[in-house]
TORNU-37438 format. One line per field, with one value per residue (C-alpha): residue in one letter; y, z, x. Coordinates in nm, 3 decimals, decimal comma. Layout:
# residues N
code A ...
v Y ...
w Z ...
u X ...
This chain:
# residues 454
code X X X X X X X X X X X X X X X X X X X X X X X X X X X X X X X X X X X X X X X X X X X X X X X X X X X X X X X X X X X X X X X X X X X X X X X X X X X X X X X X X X X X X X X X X X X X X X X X X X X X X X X X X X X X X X X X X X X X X X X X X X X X X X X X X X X X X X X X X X X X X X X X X X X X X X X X X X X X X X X X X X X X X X X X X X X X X X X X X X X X X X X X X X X X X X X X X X X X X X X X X X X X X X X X X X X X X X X X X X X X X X X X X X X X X X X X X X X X X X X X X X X X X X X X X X X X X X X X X X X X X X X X X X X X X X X X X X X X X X X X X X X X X X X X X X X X X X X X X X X X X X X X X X X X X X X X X X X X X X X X X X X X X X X X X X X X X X X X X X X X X X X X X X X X X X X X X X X X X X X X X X X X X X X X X X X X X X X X X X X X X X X X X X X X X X X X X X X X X X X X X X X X X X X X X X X X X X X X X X X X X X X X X X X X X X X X X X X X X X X X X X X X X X X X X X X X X X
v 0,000 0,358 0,581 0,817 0,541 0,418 0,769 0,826 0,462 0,615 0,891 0,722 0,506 0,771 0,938 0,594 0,539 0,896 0,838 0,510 0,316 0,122 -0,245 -0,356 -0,297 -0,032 -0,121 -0,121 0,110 0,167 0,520 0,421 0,518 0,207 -0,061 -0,364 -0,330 -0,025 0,068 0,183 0,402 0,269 0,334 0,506 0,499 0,292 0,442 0,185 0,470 0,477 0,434 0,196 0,183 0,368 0,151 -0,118 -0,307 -0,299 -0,514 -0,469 -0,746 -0,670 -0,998 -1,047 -0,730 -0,695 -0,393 -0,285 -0,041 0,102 0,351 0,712 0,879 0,995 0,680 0,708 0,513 0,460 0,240 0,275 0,009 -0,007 0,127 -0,170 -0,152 -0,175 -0,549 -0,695 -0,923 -0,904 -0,837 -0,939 -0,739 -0,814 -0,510 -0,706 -0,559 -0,688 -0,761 -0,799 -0,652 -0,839 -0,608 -0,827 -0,746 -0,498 -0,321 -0,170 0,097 0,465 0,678 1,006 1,249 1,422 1,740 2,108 2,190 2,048 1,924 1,777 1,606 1,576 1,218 0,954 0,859 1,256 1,257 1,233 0,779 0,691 0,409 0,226 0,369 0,195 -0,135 -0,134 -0,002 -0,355 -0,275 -0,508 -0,282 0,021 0,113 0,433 0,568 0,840 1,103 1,243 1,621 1,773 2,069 2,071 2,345 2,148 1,920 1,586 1,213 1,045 1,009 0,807 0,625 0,286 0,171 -0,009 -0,197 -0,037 -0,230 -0,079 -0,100 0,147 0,355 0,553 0,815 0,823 1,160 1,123 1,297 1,146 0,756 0,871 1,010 0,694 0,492 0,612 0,597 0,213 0,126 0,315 0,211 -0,129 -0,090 -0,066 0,246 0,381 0,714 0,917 1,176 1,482 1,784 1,981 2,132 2,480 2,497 2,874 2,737 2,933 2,634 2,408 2,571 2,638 3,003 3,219 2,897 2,895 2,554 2,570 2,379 2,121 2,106 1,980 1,767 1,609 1,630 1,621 1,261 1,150 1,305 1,055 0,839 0,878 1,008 1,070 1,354 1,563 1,635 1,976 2,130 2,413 2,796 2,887 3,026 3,227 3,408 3,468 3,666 3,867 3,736 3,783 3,734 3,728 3,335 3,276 3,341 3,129 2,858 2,863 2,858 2,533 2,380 2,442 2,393 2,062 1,971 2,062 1,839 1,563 1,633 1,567 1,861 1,674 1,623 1,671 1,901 1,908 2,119 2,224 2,580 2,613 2,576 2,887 2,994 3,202 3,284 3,507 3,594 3,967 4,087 4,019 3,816 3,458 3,608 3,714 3,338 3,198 3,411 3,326 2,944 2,996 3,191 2,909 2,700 2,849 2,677 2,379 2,018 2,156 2,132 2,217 2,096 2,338 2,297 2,588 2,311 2,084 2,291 2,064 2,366 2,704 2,790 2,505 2,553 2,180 2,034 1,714 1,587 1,437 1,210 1,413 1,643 1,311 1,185 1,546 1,561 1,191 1,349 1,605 1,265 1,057 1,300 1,488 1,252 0,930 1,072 0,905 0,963 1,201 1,277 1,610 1,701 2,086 2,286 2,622 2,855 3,223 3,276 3,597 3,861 4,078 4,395 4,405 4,702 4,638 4,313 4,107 3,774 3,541 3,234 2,934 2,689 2,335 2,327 2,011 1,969 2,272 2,508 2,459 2,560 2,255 2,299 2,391 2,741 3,079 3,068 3,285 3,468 3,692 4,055 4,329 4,689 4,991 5,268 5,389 5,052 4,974 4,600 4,491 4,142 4,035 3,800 3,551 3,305 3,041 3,122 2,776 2,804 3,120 3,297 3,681 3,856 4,160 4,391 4,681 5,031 4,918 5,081 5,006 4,744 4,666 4,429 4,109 3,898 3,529 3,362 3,647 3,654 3,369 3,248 3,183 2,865 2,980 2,688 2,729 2,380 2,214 1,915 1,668 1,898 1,994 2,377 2,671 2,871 3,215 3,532 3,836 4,031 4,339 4,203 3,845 3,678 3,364 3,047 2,732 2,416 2,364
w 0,000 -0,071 0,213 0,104 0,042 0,386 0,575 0,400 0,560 0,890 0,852 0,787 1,059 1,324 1,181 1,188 1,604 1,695 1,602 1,762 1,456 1,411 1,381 1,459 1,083 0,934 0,605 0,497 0,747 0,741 0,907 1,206 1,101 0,913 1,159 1,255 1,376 1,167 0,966 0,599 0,464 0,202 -0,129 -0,138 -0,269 -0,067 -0,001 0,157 0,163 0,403 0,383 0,293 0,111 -0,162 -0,484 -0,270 -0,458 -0,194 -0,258 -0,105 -0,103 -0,008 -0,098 -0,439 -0,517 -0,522 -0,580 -0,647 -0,637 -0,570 -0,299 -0,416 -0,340 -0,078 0,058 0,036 -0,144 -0,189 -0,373 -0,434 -0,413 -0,595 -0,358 -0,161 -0,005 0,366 0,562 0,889 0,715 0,895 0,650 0,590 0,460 0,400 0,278 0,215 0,062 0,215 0,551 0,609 0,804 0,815 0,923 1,092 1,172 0,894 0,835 0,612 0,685 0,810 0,933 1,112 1,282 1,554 1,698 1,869 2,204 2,537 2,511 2,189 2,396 2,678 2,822 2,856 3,172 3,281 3,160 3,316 3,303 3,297 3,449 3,259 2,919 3,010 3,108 2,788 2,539 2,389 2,023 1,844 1,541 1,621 1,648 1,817 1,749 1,955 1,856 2,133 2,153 1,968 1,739 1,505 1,248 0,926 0,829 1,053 0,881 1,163 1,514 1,841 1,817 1,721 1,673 1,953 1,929 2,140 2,461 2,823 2,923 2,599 2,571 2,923 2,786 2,474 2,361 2,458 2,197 1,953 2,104 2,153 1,775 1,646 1,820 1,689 1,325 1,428 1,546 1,248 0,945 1,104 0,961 1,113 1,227 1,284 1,489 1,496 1,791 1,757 2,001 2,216 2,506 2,567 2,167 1,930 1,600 1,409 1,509 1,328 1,019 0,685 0,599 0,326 0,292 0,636 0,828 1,194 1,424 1,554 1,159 1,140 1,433 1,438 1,095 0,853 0,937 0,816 0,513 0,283 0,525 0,367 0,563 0,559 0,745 1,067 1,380 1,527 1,900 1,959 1,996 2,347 2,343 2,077 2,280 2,516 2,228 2,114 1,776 1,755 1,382 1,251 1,391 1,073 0,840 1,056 1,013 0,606 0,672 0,882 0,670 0,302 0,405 0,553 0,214 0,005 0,193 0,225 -0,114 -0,111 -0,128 -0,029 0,343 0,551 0,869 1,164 1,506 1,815 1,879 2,195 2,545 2,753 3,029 3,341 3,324 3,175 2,896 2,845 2,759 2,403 2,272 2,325 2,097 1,844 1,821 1,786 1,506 1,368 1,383 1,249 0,944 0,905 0,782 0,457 0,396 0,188 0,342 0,691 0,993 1,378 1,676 1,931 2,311 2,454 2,652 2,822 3,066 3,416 3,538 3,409 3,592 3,417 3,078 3,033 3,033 3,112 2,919 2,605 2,523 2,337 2,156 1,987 1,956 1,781 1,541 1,428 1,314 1,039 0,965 0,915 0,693 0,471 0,463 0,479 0,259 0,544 0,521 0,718 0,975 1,159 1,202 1,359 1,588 1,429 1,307 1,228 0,855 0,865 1,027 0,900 1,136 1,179 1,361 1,705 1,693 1,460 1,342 1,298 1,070 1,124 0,878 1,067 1,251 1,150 1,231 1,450 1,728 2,100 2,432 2,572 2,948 2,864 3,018 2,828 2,563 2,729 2,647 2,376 2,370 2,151 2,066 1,879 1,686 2,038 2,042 2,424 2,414 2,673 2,797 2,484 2,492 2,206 2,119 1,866 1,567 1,337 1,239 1,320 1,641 1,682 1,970 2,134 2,416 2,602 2,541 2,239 1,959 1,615 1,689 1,487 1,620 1,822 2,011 2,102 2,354 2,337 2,653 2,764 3,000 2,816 2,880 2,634 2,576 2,247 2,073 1,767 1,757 1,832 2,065 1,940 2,022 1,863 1,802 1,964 1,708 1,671 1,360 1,298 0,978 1,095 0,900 1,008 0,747 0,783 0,644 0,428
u 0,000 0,170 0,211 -0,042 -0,319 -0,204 -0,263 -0,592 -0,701 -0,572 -0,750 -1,095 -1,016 -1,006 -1,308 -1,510 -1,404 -1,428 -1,783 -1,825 -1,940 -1,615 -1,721 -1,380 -1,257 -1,106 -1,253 -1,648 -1,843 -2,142 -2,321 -2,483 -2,861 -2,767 -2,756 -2,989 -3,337 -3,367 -3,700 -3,677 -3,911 -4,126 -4,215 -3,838 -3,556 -3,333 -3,002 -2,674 -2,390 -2,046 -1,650 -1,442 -1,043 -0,974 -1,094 -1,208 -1,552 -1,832 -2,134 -2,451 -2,724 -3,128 -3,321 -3,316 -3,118 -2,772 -2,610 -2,189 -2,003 -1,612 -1,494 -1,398 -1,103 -1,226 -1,316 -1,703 -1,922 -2,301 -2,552 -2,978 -3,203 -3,558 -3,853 -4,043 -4,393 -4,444 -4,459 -4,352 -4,111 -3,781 -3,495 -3,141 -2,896 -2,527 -2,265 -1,943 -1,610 -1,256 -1,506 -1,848 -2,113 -2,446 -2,736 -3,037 -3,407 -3,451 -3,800 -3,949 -4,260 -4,277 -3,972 -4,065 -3,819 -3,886 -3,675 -3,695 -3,603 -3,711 -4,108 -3,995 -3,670 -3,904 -3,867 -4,159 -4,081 -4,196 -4,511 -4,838 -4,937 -4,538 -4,592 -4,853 -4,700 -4,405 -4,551 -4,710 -4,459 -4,391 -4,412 -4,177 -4,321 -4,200 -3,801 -3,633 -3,303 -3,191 -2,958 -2,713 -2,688 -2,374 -2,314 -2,061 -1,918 -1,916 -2,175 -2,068 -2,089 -2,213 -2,365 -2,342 -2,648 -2,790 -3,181 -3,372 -3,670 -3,934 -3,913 -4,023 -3,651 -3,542 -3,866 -3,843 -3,599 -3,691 -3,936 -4,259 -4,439 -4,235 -4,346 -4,693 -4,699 -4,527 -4,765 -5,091 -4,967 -4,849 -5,183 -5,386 -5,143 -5,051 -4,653 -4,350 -4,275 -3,915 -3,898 -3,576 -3,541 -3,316 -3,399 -3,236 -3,369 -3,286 -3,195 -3,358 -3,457 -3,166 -2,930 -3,105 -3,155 -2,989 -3,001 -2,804 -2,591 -2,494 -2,599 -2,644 -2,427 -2,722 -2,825 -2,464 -2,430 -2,797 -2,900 -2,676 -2,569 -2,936 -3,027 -2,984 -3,214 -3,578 -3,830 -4,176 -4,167 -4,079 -4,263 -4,157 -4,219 -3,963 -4,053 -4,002 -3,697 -3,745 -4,061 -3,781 -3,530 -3,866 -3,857 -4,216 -4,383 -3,998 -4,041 -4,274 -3,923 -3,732 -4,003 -3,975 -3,611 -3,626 -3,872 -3,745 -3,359 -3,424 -3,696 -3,371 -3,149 -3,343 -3,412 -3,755 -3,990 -4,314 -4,122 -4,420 -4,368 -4,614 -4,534 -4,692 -4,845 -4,581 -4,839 -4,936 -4,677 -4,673 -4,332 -4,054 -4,238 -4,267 -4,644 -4,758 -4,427 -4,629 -4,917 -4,704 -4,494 -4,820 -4,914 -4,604 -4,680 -5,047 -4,855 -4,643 -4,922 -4,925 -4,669 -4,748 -4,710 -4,747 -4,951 -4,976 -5,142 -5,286 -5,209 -5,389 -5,613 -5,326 -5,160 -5,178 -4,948 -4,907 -4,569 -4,417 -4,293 -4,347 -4,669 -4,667 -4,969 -4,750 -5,008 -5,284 -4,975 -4,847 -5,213 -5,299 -4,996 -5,129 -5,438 -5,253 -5,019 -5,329 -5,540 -5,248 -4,940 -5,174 -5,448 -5,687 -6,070 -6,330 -6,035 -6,115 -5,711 -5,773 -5,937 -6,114 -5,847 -5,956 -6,058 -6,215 -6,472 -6,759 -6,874 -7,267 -7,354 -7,191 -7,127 -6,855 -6,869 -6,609 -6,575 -6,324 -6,199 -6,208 -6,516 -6,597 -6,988 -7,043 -6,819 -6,884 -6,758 -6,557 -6,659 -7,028 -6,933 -7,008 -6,724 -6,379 -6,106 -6,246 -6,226 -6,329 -6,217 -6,343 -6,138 -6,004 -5,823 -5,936 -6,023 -6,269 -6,389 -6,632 -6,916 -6,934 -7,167 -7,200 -7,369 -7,398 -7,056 -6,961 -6,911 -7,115 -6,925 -7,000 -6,952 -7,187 -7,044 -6,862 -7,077 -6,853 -6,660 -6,284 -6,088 -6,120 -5,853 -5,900 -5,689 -5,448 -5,278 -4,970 -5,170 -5,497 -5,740 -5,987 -6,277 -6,372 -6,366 -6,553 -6,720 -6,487 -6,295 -5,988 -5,904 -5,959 -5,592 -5,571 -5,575 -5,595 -5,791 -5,574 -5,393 -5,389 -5,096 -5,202 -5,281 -5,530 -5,358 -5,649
């Protein structure tokens, strides 16, 4: 081998251990997203990419498929396999160049990402019914691959991580929305599901995104390694620190930022996207920055491909930035999964989200995409948290009452009425529902940005 050949195998080497994926080679490596018990995403491409010496023929074998190819000069090298449908048929697959690596208990079916900072991290072993989640988690169907927090400068290769099958000894740290999310779409499509976690608690959204050609560092660290992994798409919960930084309706850019750089590098541009409105807090938010984040993520919606799950409703504790109710935000991104990425059937996905109002005399009316077969108050109280103003701009408590599907609000002494806010406080508990429930989004009617999903 010539000495320069020899340090390049060196080189790789180190990379492949400082990454802990070394399989006790320094020859074929694979990255290790790729690994046994891992879930493939169907009706996809299938990509088999990693290292290996200069030149050196690397054969990759699926079933009936075999597939070969030759390092680079860089040392990398990748091959495609033909899209398969989803089954619980347990694969074999065998990548063999001057060693071999024989991955075992290989699915194929749904892979869904989920990331943002900590009520997307947010373990299950936190969360309100722990215990009996737990006991139950044994879903030989469903896999979990957990990626450890790290930022890097560059895009990175790889990560510390290797899939688990969802057992109750792996599943208590793993997200809880993320299980909860993975589990509903297990039990309604009846495939395997593979769910990849990568959040940070703590983390602004600007880390993770590409921007101006600039990649964040937890893009690089926690994302990058996985991009030639199909997906069918990302669940999202992260916002909370940007309330904190007052980044207001600027949040909505950020969001298209996120979601487009990540479609590009992916390289799929159907990559569907589904986040949580961030919950109510009693905290360190200053006065009117939670409103505006929310508008933000209501804007974001117009956005193709995307969706969002209101949370206004499961606050067990309004001093704590993390409710602890995980259960219903996984359950409620399922719905937008089920009806747009799954195409499913007479699925109500949303709560009412502000369309539009019309002033009659001194009252305003309001109509709502998603009210499925009528609007109600959830608690059977008087509906709460509206208010209206007139041209003075002094809002007042409002009454509002449901109008088929439209809600008429009013107020005494306010004659011709402009503006009404829903909701629009960080500490709102606001009832409105429709039929089956879900929550109504706050908003606000002065140049509302926001979108529907439609």
């Amino acid at each position: 081998m010539k000495f320069t050949h020899l340090l390049m195998c060196v080189s790789l080497c180190a990379a492949f251990l400082s990454f802990g994926t070394s399989k006790g080679h320094c020859d074929v490596k694979l990255p290790a997203v790729l690994d046994s018990h891992m879930v493939l995403q169907r009706n996809a491409p299938i990509h088999f990419w990693g290292w290996a010496d200069v030149g050196e023929k690397v054969t990759v074998t699926m079933g009936d498929e075999v597939a070969t190819t030759q390092a680079g000069k860089d040392g990398k090298w990748k091959v495609s396999f033909s899209p398969q449908k989803a089954d619980k048929k347990m694969r074999t697959i065998t990548v063999a160049g001057k060693n071999t690596i024989e991955l075992t208990d290989v699915l194929v079916g749904e892979v869904w990402i989920g990331s943002g900072q900590s009520n997307m991290e947010w373990t299950l072993a936190n969360t309100i019914g722990s215990a009996e989640a737990i006991a139950a988690a044994d879903h030989p169907m469903i896999r979990l691959f957990h990626i450890p927090k790290v930022q890097n400068k560059e895009p990175a290769s790889d990560v510390k991580a290797d899939w688990k099958v969802c057992r109750p000894k792996d599943v208590p740290r793993f997200s809880a929305v993320l299980y909860y999310f993975g589990l509903q779409l297990q039990k309604e499509l009846n495939v395997p599901i593979g769910l990849i976690n990568s959040s940070w608690g703590g983390s602004p959204i600007e880390p993770w995104t590409i921007a101006d050609g600039k990649s964040g560092g937890m893009y690089n660290g926690m994302i990058a390694p996985i991009i030639q992994y199909p997906a069918q798409g990302v669940i999202w919960y992260q916002g909370e620190t940007n309330v904190l930084n007052k980044n207001g309706l600027a949040y909505e850019g950020k969001m298209i930022d996120l979601i487009e750089g990540w479609r590009n590098s992916f390289q799929n541009p159907d990559l569907a996207f589904y986040f949580v409105q961030i919950a109510p807090w009693s905290g360190r938010y200053e006065t009117g920055e939670l409103p505006k984040l929310w508008e933000a993520q209501v804007a974001s919606l117009k956005l193709p491909g995307t969706g969002m799950a209101v949370t206004t409703d499961l606050v067990d504790n309004i001093a704590d930035i993390h409710p602890r109710n995980k259960l219903d935000v996984g359950n409620r991104l399922a719905l937008w999964a089920l009806a747009k990425a799954y195409q499913r059937d007479g699925i109500v996905y949303s709560g009412p989200l502000y369309k539009s109002m019309a002033v009659e005399g001194d009252k305003v009316r309001l109509s709502f995409a998603h009210v499925a077969e009528g609007l109600r108050s959830r608690d059977e109280k008087p509906l709460s948290d509206f208010q209206i103003s007139g041209a003075d701009g002094k809002f007042v408590d409002a009454e509002a009452k449901v109008d088929g599907d439209t809600i008429v609000v009013s107020a005494l002494g306010v004659k011709d009425p402009t503006t009404v806010r829903f909701g629009w406080n960080k500490i709102a508990n606001p009832n409105l529902v429709n039929s089956t429930g879900l929550p109504a989004s706050p908003f606000q009617t002065d140049d509302w940005q926001g979108g529907t999903g439609e």
